[in-house]
C-alpha positions as a printed Julia matrix, in Angstrom:
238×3 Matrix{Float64}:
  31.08   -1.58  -18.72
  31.43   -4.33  -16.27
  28.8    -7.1   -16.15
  27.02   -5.43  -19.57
  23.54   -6.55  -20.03
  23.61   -5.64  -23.72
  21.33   -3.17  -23.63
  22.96   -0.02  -22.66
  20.64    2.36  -21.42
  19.34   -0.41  -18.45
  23.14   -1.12  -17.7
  23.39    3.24  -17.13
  19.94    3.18  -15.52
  21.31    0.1   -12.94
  24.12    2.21  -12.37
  22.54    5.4   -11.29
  20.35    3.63   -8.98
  23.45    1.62   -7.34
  24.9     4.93   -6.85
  21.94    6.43   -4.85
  22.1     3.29   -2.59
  24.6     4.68   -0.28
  21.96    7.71    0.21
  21.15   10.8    -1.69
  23.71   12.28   -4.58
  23.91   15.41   -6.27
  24.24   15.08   -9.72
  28.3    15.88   -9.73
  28.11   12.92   -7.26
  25.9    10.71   -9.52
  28.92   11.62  -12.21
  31.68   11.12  -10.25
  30.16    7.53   -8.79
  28.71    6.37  -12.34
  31.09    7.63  -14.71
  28.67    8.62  -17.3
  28.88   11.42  -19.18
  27.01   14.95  -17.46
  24.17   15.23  -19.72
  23.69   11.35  -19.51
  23.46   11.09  -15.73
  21.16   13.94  -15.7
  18.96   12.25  -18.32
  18.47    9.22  -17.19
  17.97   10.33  -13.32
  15.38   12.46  -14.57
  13.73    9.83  -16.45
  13.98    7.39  -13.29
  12.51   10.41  -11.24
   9.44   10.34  -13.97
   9.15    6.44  -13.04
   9.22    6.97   -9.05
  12.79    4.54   -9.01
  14.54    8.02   -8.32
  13.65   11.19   -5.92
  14.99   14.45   -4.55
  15.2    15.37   -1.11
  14.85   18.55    0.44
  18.22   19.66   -0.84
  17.45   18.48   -4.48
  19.58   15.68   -4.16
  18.97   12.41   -5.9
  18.0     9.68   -3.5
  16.22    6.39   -4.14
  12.5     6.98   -4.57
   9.25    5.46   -3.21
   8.41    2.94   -6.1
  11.4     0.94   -5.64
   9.87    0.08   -2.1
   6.19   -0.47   -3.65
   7.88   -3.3    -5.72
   9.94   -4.86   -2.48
   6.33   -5.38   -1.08
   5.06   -6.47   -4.37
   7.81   -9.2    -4.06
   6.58  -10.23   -0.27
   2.85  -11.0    -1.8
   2.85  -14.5    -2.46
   4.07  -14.61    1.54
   1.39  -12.4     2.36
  -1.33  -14.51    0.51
   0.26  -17.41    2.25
  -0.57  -15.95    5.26
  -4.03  -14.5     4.56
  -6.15  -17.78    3.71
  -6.42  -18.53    7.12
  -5.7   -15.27    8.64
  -9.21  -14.03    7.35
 -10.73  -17.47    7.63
 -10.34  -16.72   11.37
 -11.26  -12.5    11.15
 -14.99  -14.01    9.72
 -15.66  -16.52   12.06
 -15.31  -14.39   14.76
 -16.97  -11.15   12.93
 -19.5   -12.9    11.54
 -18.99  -10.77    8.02
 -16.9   -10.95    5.07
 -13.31  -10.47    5.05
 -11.0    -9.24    2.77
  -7.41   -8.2     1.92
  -6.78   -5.3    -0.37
  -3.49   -4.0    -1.96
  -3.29   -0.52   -3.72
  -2.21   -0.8    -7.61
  -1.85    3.18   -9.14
  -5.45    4.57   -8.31
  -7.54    1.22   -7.68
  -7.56   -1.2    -4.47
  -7.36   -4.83   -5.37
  -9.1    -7.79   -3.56
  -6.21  -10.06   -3.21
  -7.9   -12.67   -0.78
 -11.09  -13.15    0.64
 -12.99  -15.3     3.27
 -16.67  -14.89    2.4
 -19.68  -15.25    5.28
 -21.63  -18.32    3.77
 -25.09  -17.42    4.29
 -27.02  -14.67    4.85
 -27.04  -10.9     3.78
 -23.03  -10.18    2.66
 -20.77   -7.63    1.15
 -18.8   -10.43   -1.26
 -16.04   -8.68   -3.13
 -14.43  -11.03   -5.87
 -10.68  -12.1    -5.76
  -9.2    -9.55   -8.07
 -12.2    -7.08   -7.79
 -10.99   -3.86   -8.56
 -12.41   -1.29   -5.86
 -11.87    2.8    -6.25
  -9.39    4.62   -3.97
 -11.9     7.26   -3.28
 -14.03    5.54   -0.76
 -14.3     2.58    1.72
 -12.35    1.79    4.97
  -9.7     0.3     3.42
  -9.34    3.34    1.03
  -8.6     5.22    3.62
  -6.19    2.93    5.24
  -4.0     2.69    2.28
  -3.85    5.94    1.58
  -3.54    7.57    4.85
  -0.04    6.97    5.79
   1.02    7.49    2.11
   3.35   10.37    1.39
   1.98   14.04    1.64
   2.35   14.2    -2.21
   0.66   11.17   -3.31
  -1.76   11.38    0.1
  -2.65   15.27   -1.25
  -3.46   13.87   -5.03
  -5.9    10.95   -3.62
  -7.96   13.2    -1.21
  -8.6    15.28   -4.46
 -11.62   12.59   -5.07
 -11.94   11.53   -2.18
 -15.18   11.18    0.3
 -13.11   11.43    3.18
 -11.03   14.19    4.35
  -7.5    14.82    5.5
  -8.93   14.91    9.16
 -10.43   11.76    8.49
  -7.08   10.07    7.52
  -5.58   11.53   10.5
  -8.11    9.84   13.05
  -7.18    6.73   11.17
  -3.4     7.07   11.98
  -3.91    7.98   15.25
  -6.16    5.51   16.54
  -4.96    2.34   14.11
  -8.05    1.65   11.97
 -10.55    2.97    9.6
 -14.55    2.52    9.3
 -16.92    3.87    6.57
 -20.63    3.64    6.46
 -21.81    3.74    3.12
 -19.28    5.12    1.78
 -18.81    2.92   -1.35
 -22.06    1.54   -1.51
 -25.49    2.37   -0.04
 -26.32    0.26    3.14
 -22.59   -1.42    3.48
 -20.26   -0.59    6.62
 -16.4    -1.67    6.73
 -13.58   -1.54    8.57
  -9.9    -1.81    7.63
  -6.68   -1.83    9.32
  -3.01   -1.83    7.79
  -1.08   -4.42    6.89
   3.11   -3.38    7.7
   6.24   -5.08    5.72
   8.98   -5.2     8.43
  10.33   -1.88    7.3
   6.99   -0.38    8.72
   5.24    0.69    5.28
   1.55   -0.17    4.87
   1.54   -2.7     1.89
  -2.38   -3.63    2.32
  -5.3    -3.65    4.37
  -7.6    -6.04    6.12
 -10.99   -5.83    6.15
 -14.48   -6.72    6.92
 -17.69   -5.77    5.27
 -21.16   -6.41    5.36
 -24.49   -4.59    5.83
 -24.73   -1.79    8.05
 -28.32   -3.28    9.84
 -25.68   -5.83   11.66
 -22.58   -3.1    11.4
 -24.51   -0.45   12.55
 -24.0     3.64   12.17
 -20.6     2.48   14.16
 -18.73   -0.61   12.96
 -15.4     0.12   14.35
 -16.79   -0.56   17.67
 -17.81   -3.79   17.1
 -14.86   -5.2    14.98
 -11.8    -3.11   15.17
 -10.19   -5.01   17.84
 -10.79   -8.08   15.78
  -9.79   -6.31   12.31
  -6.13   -4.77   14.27
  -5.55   -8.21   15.71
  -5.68   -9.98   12.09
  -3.74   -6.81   10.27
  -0.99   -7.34   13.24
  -0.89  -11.33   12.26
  -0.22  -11.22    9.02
   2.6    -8.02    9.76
   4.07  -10.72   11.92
   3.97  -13.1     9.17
   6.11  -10.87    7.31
   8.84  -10.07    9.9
   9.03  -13.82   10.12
   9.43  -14.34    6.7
  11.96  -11.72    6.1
């Protein structure tokens, strides 16, 4: 095998995935492309399927799957972060409330930056805070233009419904009140890589007596406008 790693099974696995890059394969094709033996391709597309690096498509052909893209915007982070420091420095002067920047890992949200409000009553979320999936603006945002799959599993403990995820793609934004915590509004707007998938959420946060019952009218224009700043910092970078 050209360009042999050593270890034979990754070399096989590299080259069923460089034969789905042209675009979706039966398995004859995955043979025909890969050389490996039948039962081998079969094997190891399955197990790549089991891992999200491989997918079927309506036919049942192999194609590329959705985890491969999850770790292309893993990759962009460090640009993101880049970007975010002042980004949300900006989003909390003008809000007056605490901002944040979340990224979904498996079922969790993680707090990847934050620009806190220095005084006063706050909703402070740590760098690396681990929030649930289940609830909270940004929640929603992250999960709403997921696939129907993977969208389907997450509203299975969710507090908000599939109609609720659907207002948030159609108008650009999400709010909760209360939602993860007693007496705490947010709202949260996605963050695109230049291929258009959400890869994280902006937010702010803070207590609902200055949020009120309604906190997307007070600071989603603010909250879109930062989301759409750091997409552009993205496209730039890319």
């Amino acid at each position: 095998m050209d360009n042999s790693s050593g270890v034979g099974v990754l070399d096989k696995a590299a080259l069923v995935l460089a034969a789905l890059e042209p675009g979706p394969a039966t398995l004859a094709g995955l043979v025909a492309s890969t050389g490996l033996a039948r039962p081998t391709a079969h094997r190891l597309a399955v197990a790549l399927e089991h891992h999200r690096l491989v997918a079927r498509d309506m036919q049942g052909r192999f194609i590329l799957g959705p985890r491969l893209g999850e770790l292309a915007a893993a990759a962009g982070e460090d640009r993101l972060l880049a970007a975010a420091g002042p980004v949300l420095a900006r989003l909390r002067d003008i809000t007056g409330e605490s901002a944040q920047l979340f990224r979904r890992q498996g079922d969790f949200r993680v707090c990847v930056a934050a620009a806190d409000r220095p005084t006063g009553l706050r909703d402070s979320i740590p760098v690396g805070g681990q929030l649930t999936m289940a609830a909270g603006s940004a929640a929603q945002v992250l999960l709403a233009w997921e696939d129907p799959e993977r969208m389907n599993k997450g509203l299975l403990k969710a507090t908000f419904s599939a109609a609720e995820l659907s207002a948030v793609r159609r108008r650009g934004w999400a709010q909760s009140v209360g939602e993860r915590e007693t007496g705490v509004g947010s709202v949260s707007a996605p963050v695109r890589a230049p291929s258009g998938k959400v890869v994280a959420a902006v937010s702010v946060s803070g207590p609902l007596e200055r949020l009120t019952r309604q906190p997307g009218r007070m600071h989603a224009p603010a909250v879109v406008a930062a989301a759409e700043r750091l997409s552009q910092s993205l496209r730039r970078s890319s």
